[in-house]
Wavefront OBJ file of the C-alpha trace (Angstrom):
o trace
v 0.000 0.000 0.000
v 1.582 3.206 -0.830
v 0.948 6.000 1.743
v 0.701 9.819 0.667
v 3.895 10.626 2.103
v 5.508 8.502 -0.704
v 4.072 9.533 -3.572
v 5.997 12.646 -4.997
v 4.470 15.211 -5.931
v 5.688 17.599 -9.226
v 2.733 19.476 -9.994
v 3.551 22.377 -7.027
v 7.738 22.030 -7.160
v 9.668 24.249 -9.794
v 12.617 21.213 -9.985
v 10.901 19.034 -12.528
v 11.864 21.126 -15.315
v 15.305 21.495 -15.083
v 15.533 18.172 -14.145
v 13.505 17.500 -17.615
v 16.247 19.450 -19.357
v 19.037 17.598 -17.429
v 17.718 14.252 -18.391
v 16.815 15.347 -22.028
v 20.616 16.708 -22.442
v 21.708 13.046 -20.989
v 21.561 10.836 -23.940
v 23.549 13.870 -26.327
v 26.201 13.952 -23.861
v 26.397 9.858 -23.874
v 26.172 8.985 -27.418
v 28.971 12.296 -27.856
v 31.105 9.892 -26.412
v 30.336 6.540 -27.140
v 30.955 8.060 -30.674
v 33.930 9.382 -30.002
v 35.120 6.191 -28.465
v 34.270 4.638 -31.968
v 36.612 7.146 -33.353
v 39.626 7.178 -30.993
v 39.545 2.902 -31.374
v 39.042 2.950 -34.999
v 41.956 5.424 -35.370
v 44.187 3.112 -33.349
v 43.144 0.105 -35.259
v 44.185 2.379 -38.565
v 47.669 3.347 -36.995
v 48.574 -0.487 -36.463
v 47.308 -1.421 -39.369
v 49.808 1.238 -41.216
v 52.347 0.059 -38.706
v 52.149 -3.568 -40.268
v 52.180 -2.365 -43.759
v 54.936 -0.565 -43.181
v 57.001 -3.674 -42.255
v 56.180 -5.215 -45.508
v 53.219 -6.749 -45.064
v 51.332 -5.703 -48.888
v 54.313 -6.443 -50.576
v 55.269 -10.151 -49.055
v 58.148 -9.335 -47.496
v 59.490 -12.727 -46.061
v 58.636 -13.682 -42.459
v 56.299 -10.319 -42.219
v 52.556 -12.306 -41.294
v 49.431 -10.162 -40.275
v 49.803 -9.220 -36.499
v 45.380 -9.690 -35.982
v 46.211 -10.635 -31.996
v 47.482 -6.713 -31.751
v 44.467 -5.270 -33.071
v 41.932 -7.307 -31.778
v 44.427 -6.250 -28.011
v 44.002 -2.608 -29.543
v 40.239 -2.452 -29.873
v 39.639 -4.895 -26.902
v 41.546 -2.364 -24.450
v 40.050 0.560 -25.959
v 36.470 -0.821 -25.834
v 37.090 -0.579 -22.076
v 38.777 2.279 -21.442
v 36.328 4.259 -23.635
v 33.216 3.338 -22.103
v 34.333 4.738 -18.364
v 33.186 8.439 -18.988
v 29.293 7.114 -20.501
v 29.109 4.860 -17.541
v 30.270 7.651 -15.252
v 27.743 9.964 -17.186
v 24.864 7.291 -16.404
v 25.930 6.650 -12.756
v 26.671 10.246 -11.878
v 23.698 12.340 -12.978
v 20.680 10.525 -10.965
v 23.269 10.690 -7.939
v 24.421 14.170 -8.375
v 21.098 15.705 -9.511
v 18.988 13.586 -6.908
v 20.710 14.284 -3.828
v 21.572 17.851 -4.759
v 18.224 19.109 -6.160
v 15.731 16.294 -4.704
v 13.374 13.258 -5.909
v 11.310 16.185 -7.835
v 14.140 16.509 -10.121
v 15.110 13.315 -10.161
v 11.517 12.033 -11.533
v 12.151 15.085 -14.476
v 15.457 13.749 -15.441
v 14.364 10.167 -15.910
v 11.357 11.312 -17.651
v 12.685 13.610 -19.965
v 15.933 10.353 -20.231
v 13.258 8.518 -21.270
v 11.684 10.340 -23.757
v 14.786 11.621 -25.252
v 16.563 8.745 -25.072
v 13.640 6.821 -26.489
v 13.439 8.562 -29.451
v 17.030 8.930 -30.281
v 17.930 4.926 -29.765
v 15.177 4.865 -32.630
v 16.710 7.674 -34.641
v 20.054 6.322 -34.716
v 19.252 2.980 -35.334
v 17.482 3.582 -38.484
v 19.037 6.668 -39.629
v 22.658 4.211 -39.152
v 20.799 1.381 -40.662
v 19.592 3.615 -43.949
v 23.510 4.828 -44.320
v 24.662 1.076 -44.534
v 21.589 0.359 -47.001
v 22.883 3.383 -48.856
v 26.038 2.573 -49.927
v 25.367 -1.183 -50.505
v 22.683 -0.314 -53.021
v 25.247 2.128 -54.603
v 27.674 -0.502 -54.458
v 24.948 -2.635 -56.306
v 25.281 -0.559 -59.203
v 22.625 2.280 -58.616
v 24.106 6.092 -59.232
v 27.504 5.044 -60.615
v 28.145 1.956 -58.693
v 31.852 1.465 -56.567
v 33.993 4.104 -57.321
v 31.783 6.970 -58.371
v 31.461 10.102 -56.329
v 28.171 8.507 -54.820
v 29.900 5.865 -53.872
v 32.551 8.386 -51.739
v 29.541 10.220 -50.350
v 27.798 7.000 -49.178
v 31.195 5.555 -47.848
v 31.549 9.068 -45.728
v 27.832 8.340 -44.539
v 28.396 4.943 -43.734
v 31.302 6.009 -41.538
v 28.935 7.506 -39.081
v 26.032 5.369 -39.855
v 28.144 2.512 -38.612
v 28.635 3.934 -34.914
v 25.375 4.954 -34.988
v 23.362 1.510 -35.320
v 25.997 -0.558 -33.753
v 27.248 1.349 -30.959
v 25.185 4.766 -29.889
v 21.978 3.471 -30.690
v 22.237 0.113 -28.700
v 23.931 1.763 -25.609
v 21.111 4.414 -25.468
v 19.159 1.616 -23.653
v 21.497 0.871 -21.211
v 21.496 4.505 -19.986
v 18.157 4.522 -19.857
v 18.205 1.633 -17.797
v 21.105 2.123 -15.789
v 19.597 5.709 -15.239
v 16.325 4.332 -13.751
v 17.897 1.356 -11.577
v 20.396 3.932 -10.016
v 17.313 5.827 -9.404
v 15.489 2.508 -7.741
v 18.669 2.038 -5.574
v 18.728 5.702 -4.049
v 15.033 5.597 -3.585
v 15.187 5.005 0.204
v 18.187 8.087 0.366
v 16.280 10.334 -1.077
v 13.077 9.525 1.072
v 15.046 9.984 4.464
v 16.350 13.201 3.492
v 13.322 15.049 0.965
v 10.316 13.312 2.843
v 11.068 12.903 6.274
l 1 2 3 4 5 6 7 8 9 10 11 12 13 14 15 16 17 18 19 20 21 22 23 24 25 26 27 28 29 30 31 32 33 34 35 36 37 38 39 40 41 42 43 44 45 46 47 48 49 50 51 52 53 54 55 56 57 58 59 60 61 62 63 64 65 66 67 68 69 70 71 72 73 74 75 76 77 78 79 80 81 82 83 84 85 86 87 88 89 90 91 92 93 94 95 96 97 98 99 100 101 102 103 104 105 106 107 108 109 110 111 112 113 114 115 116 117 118 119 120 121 122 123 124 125 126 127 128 129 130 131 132 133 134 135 136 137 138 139 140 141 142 143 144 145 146 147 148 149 150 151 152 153 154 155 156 157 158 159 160 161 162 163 164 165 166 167 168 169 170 171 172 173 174 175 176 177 178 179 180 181 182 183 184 185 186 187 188 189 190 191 192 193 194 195 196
């Protein structure tokens, strides 16, 4: 049975809406980085790749064999290091923002999370997913086929549309539902100290 004294109440508290615009701003910030970790991990893949050609590798030289352990380490490593400032971003902002500024808030960043979020994941997804479509059809033959300048435009696209399906998209949902268990967790916190 839920009581009165635990229901919380944001129609007569002026901290829902900037805790809507905290929560709405939340997914930008995260997939800003996640991208960026696609970015910073594919360049390092790129520099080791160079780094093998450079020791002979295209032309055959004798004894020169593809290193794939040291990329696979490369991207492995960077998968992890690169995902500590989104999971700090998820963590953090419920913690910050609910003990600072109260539940109130809290229930506006976690709605407008939600709804931004929401719509986003969807965005990316299929905005990624059309890039990818994009270039294969080109590559099918359609506007000039491989080669053409429609198929330089579409490999451009398909160089964000990439990080956007596989990686930004996808991890939208986690910090959505990272957001909301963090939430769940300081639940009895913020009671104590806002409702008491």
């Amino acid at each position: 049975v839920i009581e009165e004294a635990d229901i919380v109440d944001t129609s007569s508290t002026n901290m829902v809406m900037p805790g809507l615009l905290i929560g709405a701003l939340a997914p930008y910030v995260f997939s800003g980085f996640t991208m960026l970790a696609v970015g910073k991990s594919a360049g390092s893949v790129i520099e080791e790749v160079r780094r093998q050609f450079r020791l002979g590798l295209i032309e055959g030289t004798d004894g020169i064999k593809p290193d794939y352990r040291a990329c696979v380490d490369i991207v492995t490593k960077a998968s992890l290091k690169e995902m500590i400032a989104p999971g700090v971003i998820s963590i953090s902002i419920p913690v910050v923002f609910g003990l600072l500024l109260g539940p109130q808030c809290l229930v506006g960043i976690l709605t407008g999370g939600i709804i931004s979020g929401a719509l986003m994941a969807i965005m990316m997804s299929n905005a990624g997913g059309a890039w990818d479509n994009c270039k294969k059809f080109i590559e099918g033959g359609a506007y000039g086929g491989k080669n053409s300048e429609c198929h330089k435009a579409a490999v451009v696209g398909d160089t964000v549309g990439d990080p956007f399906k596989d990686t930004s998209g996808p991890a939208l949902n986690i910090l959505i539902k990272l957001m909301s268990i963090v939430s769940l967790v300081m639940a009895p916190v913020l009671k104590d100290m806002y409702m008491s």
